[in-house]
N, CA, C and O of each residue as an XYZ file, in Angstrom:
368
protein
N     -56.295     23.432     73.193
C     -56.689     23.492     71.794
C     -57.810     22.491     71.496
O     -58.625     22.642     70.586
N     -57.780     21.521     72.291
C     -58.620     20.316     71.724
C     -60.116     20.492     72.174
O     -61.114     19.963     71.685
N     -60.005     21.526     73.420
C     -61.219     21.750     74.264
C     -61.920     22.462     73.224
O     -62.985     21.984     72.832
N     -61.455     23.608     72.683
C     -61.778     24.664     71.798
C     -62.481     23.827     70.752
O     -63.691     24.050     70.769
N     -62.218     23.189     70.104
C     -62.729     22.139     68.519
C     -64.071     21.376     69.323
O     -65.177     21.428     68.785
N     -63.907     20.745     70.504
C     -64.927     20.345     70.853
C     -66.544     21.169     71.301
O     -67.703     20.843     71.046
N     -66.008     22.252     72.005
C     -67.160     23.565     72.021
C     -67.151     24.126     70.689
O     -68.339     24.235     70.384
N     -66.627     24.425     69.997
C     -67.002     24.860     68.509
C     -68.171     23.717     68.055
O     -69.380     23.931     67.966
N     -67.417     22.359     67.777
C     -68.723     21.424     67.598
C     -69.953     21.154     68.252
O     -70.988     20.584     67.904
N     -69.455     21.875     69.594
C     -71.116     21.708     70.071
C     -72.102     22.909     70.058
O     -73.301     22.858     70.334
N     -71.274     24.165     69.631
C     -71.912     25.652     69.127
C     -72.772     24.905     67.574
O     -73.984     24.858     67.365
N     -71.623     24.389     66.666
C     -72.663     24.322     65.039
C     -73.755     23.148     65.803
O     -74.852     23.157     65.245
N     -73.675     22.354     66.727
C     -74.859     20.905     66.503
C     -75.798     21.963     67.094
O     -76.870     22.181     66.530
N     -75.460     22.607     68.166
C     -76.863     23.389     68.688
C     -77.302     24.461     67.653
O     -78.476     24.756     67.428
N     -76.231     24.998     67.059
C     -77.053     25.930     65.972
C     -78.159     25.184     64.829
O     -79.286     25.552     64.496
N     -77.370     24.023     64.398
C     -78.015     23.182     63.915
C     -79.643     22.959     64.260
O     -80.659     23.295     63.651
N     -79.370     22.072     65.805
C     -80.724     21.800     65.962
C     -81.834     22.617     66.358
O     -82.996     22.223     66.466
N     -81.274     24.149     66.636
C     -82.262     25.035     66.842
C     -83.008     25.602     65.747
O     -84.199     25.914     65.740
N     -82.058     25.705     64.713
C     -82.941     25.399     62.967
C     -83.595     25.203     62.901
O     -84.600     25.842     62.593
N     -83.330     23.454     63.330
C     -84.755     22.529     62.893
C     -85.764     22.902     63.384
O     -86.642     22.890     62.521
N     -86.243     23.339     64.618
C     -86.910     23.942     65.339
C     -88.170     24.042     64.478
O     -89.004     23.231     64.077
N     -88.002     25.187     64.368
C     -89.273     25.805     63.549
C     -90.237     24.950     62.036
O     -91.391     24.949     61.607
N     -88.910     24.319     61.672
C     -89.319     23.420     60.746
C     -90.179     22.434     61.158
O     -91.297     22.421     60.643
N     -89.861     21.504     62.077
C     -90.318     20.498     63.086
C     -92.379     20.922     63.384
O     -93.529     20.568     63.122
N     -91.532     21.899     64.095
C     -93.749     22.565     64.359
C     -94.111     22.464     63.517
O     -94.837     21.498     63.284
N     -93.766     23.582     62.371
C     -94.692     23.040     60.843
C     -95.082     21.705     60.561
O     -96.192     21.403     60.122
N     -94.281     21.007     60.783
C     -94.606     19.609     60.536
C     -96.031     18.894     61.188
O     -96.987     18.319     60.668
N     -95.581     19.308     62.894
C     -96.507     18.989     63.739
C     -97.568     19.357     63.317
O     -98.405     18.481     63.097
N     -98.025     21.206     62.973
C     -99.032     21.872     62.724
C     -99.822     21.353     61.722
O    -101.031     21.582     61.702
N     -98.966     20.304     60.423
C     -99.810     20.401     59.281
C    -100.685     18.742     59.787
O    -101.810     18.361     59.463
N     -99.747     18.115     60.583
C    -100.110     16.506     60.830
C    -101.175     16.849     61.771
O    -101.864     15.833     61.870
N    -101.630     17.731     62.476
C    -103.013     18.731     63.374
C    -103.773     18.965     62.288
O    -104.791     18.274     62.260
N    -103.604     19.818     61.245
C    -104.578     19.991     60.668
C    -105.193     18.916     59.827
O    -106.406     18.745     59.714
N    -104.049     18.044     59.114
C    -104.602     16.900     58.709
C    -105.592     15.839     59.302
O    -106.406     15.079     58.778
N    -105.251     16.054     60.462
C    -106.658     14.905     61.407
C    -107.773     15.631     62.147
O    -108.805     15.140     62.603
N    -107.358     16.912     62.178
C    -108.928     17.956     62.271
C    -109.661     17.885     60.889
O    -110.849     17.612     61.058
N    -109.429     17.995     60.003
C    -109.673     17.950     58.126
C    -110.998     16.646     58.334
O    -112.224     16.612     58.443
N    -109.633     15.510     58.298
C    -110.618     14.057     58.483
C    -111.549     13.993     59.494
O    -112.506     13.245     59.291
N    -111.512     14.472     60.323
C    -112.868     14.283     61.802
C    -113.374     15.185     61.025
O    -113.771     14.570     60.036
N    -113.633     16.513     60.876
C    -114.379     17.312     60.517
C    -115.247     16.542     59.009
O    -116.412     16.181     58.843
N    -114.215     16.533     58.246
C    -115.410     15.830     56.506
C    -115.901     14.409     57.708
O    -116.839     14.692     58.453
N    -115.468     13.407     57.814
C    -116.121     12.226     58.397
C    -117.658     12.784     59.409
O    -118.728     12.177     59.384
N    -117.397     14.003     60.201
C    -118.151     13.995     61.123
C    -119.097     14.638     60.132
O    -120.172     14.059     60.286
N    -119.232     15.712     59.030
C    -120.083     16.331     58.504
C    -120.789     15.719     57.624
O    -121.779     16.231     57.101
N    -120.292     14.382     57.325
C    -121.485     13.279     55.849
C    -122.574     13.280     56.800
O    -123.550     13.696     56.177
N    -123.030     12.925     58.467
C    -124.034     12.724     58.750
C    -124.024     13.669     59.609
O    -125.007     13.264     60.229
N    -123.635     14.873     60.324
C    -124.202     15.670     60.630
C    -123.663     17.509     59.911
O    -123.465     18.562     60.517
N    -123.605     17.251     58.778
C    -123.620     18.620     58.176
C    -122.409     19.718     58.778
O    -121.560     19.338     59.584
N    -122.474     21.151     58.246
C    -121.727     21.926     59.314
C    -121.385     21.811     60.213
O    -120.237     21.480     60.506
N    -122.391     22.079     61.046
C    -121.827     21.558     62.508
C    -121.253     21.245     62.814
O    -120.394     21.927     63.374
N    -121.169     19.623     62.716
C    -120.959     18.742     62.966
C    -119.744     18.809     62.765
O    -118.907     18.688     63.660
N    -119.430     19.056     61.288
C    -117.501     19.559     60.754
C    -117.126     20.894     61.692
O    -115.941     21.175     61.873
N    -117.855     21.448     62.093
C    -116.890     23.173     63.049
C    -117.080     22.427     64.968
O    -116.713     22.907     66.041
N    -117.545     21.586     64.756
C    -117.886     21.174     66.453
C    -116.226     20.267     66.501
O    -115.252     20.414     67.239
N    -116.560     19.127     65.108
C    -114.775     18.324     65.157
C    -114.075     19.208     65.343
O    -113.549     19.285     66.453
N    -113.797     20.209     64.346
C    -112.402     20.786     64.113
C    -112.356     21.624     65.478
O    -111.309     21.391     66.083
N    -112.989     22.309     65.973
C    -112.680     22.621     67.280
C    -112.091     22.031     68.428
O    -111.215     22.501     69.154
N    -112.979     20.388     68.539
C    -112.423     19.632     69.214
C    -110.639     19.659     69.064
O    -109.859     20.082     69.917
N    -110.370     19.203     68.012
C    -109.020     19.377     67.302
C    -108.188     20.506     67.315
O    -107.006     20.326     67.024
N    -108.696     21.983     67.681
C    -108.134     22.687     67.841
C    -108.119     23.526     66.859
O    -107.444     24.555     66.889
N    -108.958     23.138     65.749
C    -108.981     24.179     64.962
C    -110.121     24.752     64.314
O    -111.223     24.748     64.862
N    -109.891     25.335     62.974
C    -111.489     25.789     62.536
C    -111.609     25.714     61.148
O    -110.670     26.066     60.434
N    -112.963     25.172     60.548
C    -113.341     25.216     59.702
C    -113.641     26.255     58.949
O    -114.688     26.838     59.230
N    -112.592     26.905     57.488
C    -112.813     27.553     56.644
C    -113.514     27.496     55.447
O    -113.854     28.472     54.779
N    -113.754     26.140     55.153
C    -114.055     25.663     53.785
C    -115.234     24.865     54.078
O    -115.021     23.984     54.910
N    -116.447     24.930     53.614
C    -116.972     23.712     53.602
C    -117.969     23.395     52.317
O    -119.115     23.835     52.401
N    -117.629     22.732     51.256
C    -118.834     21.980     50.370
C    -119.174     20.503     50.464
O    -118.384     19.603     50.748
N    -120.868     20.350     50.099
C    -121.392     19.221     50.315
C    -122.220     19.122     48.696
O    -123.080     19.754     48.082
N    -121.511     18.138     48.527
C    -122.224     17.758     46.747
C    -122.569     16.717     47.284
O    -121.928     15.822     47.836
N    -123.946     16.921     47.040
C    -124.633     15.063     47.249
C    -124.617     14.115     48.373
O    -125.659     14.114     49.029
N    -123.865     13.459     48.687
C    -123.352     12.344     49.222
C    -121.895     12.606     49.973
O    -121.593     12.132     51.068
N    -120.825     13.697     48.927
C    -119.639     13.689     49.394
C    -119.681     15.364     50.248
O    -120.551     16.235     50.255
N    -118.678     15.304     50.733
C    -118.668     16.650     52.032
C    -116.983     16.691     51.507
O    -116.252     15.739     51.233
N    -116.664     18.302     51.482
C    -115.128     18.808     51.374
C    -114.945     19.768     52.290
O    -115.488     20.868     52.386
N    -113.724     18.993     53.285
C    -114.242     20.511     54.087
C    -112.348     20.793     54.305
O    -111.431     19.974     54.259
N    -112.329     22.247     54.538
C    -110.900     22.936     54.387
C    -111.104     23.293     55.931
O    -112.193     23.626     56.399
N    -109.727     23.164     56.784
C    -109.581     23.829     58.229
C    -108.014     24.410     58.215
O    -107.091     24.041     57.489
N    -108.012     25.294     59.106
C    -106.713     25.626     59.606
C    -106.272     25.488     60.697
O    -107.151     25.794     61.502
N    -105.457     25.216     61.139
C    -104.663     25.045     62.367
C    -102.894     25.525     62.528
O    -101.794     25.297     62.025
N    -103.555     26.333     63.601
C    -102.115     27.980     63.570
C    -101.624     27.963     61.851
O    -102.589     27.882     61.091
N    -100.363     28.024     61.228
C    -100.076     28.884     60.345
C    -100.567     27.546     58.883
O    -100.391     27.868     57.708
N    -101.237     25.950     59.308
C    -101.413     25.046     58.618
C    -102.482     24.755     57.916
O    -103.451     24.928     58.655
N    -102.891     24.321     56.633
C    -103.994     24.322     56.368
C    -104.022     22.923     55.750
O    -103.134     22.490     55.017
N    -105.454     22.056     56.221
C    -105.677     20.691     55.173
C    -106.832     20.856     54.793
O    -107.426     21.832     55.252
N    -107.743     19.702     53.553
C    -108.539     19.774     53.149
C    -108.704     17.856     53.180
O    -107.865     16.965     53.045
N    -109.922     17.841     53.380
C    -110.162     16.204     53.304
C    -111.398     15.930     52.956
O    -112.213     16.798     53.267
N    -111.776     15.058     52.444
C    -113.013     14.654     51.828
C    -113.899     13.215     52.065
O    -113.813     12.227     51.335
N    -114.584     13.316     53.010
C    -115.350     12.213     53.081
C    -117.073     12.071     52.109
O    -117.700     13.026     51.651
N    -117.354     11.035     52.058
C    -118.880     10.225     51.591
C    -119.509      9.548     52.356
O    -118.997      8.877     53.251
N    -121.215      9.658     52.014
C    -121.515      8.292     52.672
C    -122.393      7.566     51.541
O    -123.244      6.724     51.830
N    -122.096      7.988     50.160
C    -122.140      7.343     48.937
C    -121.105      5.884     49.101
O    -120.211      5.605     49.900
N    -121.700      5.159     47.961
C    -120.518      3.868     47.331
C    -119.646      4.179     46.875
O    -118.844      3.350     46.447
């Protein structure tokens, strides 16, 4: 009987942690796109487009978005099902 309660508890922890699973990547995916985002705006104040689709590649991903007002650069990327947006200057 006692064996039984103990494999039951280890059926819900694995059901459990196989859950998390999927949740977990998302996580990973968005903390990817978040530092493709930043290389990409950082890399595009001084070299433009490019410069933002050459980062985000590096990074693994790709540049969907990109505006440049002035001084500041906004650029949007995705990475698999994640998307960030980040904004660098080389204004004050």
């Amino acid at each position: 009987m006692g064996i039984v309660v103990v494999l039951v508890g280890l059926a819900v922890t694995s059901a459990a942690l196989a859950a998390l699973v999927p949740w977990l990547d998302g996580l990973a995916d968005a903390e990817r796109a978040r530092n493709a985002a930043d290389a990409a705006a950082l890399a595009a104040v001084t070299g433009g487009r490019p410069a933002a689709d050459a980062f985000a590649r590096r990074h693994g991903a790709a540049v969907v978005g990109f505006v440049q007002q002035g001084d500041t650069v906004t650029v949007t990327v995705t990475y698999d099902d994640a998307t960030a947006v980040a904004r660098a200057t080389n204004g004050p």
